[in-house]
N, C-alpha and C positions, 0 to 999 in steps of 0.2 A: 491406582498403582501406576507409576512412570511408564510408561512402552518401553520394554527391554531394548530396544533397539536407540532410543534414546538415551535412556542410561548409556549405554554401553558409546555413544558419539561424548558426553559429556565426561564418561572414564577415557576416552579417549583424548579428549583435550589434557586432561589433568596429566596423563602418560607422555604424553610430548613438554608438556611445561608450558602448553598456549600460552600470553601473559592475562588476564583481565582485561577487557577492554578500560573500565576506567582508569588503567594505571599506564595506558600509554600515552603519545600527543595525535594531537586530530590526523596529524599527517601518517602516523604509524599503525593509528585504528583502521584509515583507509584503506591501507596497503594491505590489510593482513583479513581485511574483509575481505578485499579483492580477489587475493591468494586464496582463499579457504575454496571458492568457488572447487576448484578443483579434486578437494576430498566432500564435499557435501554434495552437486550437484550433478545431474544427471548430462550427458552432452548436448549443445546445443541440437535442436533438431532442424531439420531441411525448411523451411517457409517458401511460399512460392515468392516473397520480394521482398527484402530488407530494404531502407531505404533512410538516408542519413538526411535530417532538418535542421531549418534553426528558422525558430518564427523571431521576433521582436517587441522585446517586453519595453515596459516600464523605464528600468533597469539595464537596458543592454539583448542582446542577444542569447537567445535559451534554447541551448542543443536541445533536440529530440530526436527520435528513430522510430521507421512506421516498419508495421510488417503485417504482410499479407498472406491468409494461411494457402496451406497447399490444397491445390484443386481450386483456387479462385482463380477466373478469366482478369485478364489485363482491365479491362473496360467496366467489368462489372463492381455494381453500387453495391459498397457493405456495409454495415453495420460497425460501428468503432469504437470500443474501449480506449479511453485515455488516462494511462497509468502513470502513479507519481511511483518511486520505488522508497522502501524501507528504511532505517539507519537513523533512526533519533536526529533526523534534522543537521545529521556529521559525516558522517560516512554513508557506503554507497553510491552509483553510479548508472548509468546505461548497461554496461555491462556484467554490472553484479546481479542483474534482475533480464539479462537477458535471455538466457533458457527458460525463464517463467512466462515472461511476454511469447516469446515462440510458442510453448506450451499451449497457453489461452486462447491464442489465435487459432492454432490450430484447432484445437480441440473445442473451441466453440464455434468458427468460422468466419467469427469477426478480423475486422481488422483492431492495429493494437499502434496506441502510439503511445511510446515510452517520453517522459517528460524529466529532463536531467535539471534539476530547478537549483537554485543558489543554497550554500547550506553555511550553518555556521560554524567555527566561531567569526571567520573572517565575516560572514552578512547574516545578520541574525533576525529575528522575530519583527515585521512581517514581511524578509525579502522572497522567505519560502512560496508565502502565502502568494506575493502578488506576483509572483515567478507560473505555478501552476493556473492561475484565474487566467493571466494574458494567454498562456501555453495553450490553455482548452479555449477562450475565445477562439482564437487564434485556428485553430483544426473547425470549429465551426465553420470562421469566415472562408479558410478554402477548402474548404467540404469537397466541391468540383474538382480542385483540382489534385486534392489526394485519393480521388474515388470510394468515397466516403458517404453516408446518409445523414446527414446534420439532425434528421429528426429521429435519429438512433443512434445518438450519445449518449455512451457511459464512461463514468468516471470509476478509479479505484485503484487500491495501493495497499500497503500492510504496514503494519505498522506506525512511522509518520507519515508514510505515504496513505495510511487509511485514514488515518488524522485529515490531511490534506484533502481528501476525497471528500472527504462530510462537510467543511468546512466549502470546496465549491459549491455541494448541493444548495448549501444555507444560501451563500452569496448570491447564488445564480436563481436560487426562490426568490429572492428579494429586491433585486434589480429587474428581474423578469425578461432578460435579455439573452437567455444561454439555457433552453430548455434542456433538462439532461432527463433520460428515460431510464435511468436505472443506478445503484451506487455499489461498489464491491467492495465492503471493509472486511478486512482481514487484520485481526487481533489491532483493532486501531487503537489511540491514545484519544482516547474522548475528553480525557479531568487533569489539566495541569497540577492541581492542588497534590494529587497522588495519595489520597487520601483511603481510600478502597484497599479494606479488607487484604484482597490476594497481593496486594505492594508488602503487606507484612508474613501472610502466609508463605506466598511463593516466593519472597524478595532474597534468599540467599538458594544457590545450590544449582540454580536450574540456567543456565550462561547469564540470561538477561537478569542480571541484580539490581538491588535496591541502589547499590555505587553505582551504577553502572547507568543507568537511568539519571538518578542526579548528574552525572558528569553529562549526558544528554542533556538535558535540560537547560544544564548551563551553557553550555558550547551554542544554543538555539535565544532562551529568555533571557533580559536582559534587566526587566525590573520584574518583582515580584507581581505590581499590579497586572502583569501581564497575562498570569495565569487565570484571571478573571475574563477576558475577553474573549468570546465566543469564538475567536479566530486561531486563538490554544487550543482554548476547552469549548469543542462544540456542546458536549452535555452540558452548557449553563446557558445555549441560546436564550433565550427566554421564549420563546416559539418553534417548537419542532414540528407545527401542524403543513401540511400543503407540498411534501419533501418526494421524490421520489421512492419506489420499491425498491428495497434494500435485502443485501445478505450481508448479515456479519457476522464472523465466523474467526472465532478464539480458539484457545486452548488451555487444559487443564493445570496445568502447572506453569504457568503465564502471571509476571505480575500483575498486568493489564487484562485478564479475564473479569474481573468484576467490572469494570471502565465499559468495555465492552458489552457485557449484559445489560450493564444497565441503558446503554445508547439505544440495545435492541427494544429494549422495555418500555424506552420514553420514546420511540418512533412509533411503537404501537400505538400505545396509550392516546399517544395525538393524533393517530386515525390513517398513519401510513403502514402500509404493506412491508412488514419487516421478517424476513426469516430469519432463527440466531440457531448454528450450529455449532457445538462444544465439541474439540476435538479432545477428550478428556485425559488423555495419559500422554498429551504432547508438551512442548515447552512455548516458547514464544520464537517466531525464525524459523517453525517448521517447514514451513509450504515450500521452503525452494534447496530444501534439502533430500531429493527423489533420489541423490544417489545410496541412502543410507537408510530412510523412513519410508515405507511402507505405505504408511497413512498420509503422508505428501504426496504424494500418486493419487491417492484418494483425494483431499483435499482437494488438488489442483483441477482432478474433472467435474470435482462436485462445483467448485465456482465457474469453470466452464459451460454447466450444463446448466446453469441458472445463467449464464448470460446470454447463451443461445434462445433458451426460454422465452427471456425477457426483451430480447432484441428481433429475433427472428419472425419476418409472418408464419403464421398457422393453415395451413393447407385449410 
């Protein structure tokens, strides 16, 4: 059964005459993403240091923002999450993912650095890709000078930014040049194909629809073959052995809940430490809507509390 509290944000949309995301343009999806912050999310909270980047990609230059939770010293070495943020590859920003980043930080103790990577339709499939890879080198190579532990890098993100997450682990297993210590997917997009079950089950009613996902996709892929390459679709690596401990963590009325079960199943399977938690009466989008969801409060300590876990020494 839906969480009432769900329902009731989704009759809420419908009460105003939200539009569909698929039925707007990239530019108006943006804005209305941006906007909603203010009825879905909780206030930003206090961190002991925001702090505005831009490392040097590929590509150009690729904003980022570090934050440092409260109660860490100036000086002292932490632990660093490096998050890509959500929005099918089109939408979203720094700021629409920025009370979550506070959040995490805080409440795990890491530090957190937000990664704003090129999206399409303007730069498509793989400007994303090679936007986050430079982005996390990049917070490696100055470790020192953002007070940071380079051999206590994590990656993670929701959505396409959990998509974007798996996809460095792979990269960065493979070059052997960017050790990461842990991965936080959050309802990621594992299977461009979109072939899974819950894209039929749950693809109308629940915001994130079946439209609404194809218009991502295109605004992101640009040939079909594309969907085939591991760098879309990490469930079709052909190797998921040697990867990082992982949490990923869906929801039940989520088109992308099967996509995601099944990434947790094939990490296992191939002898990585994966935990898969199902938020089951949630939709897809939930985690950073604490001003409304219950279970977002949840969610958010439950991945905090696995990255302090995972990152933190053990007395």
């Amino acid at each position: 059964m839906l969480h009432p509290q769900a329902q009731a944000f989704i009759d809420l949309l419908v009460q105003r005459g939200v539009p569909p995301t698929h039925t707007l343009t990239y530019a108006d999806a943006r804005k209305f993403y941006r906007e909603r912050r203010a009825i879905t999310q909780p206030d930003p909270g206090e961190v002991a240091e925001v702090r505005e980047l831009v490392a040097e990609g590929p590509h150009g230059a690729i904003p980022m923002r570090l934050y440092r939770p409260l109660g860490s010293d100036a000086g002292q070495v932490l632990p660093v999450l490096v998050y890509y943020h959500g929005g099918g590859w089109t939408i979203g920003d720094l700021d629409t993912h920025d009370t979550l980043c506070r959040e995490l930080s805080n409440l795990s103790g890491c530090a957190v650095v937000a990664v704003d990577y090129r999206m399409g339709p303007e730069h498509r499939f793989p400007a994303a890709v090679d936007d986050v890879l430079a982005a996390t080198r990049w917070v490696r190579k100055e470790a020192a000078a953002l007070g940071v532990d380079p051999s206590r890098l994590a990656v993670g993100g929701d959505s396409a930014g959990g998509n974007l997450a798996a996809v460095v682990a792979l990269d960065a297993r493979d070059a052997g040049d960017l050790p990461i210590a842990f991965q936080l997917l959050i309802y990621p997009a594992t299977d461009m194909r979109r072939l899974h079950p819950s894209h039929t089950t749950n693809g109308q009613g629940y915001v994130l629809t079946s439209d609404t996902i194809t218009y991502f996709h295109d605004h992101y892929i640009t040939d079909a073959a594309h969907d085939l390459d591991w760098r879309a679709s990490p469930l079709l690596h052909k190797n998921l052995a040697g990867l990082p401990p992982a949490l990923v963590l869906t929801a039940g009325y989520d088109p992308l809940r099967d996509e995601g079960l099944d990434y947790a199943r094939a990490l296992t399977e191939a002898g990585n430490r994966a935990t898969y938690v199902c938020f089951e009466r949630q939709i897809h989008g939930f985690i950073t809507m604490g001003r409304l969801l219950d279970e977002a409060n949840a969610a958010v300590g439950l991945c905090a509390g696995e990255l302090r876990r995972a990152l933190m020494p053990r007395a």
